[in-house]
N, C-alpha and C positions, 0 to 999 in steps of 0.2 A: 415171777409168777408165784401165788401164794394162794391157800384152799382157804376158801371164805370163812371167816371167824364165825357164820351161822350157820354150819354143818357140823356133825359130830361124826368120828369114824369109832366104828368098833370093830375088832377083828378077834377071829377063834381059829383054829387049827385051821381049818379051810377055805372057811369063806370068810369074806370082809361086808360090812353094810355101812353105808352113810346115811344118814338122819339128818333132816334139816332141822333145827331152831322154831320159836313159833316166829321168830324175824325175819325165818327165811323167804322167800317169793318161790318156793316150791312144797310141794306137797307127795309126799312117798317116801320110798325107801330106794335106793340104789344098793342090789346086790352083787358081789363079783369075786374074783377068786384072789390066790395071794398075786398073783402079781398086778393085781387089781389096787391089791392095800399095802403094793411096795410103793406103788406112783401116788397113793394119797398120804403115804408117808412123807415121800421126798417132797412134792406140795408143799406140807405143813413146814417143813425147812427150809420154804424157799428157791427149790430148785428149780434152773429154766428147763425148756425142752428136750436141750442139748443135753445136758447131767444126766435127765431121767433118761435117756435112752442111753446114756453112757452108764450110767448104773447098772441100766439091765443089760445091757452087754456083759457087763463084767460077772452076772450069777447065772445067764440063763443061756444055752447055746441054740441059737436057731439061723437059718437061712440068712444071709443080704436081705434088708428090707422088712422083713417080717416085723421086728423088735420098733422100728419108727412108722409102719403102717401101723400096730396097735396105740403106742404112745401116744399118734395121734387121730384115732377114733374116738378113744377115752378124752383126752384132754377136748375136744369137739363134742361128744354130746356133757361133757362136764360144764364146760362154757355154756351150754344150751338151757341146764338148769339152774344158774348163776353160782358154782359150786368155787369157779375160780376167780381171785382178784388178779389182772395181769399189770 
């Protein structure tokens, strides 16, 4: 899985944004937080599902579940704006 070569990510202290390209097929901006632009990091690297959510096990401590129900809300509405090649 790999983040579409016509998105840009830019990230600052807190928030993260995505921009599409004018070759993208969306139009806006997608705003989100760092753990938003740790998974469009690992994206740009290639990582599958499994990685990303093993990733953020290993920085971020939360409940059973929590960490693979967000991973895959984001990775679902990213698919939605053709953000991801799988």
């Amino acid at each position: 899985m790999k983040l579409n070569i016509n998105f840009i990510v830019h990230s600052d202290d807190d928030e993260t944004l995505l921009a599409p390209t004018a070759e993208a097929n969306f139009s806006g901006i997608v705003r989100g937080n760092k753990t938003f632009g740790t998974i469009l990091g690992l994206l740009e690297e290639g990582k599958s599902r499994d990685e990303i959510v093993a990733a953020l096990k290993e920085r971020f401590n939360a409940e059973d579940g929590v960490i693979e129900d967000d991973v895959d809300t984001i990775l679902e509405k990213l698919r939605s704006i053709g953000a991801i090649d799988d």
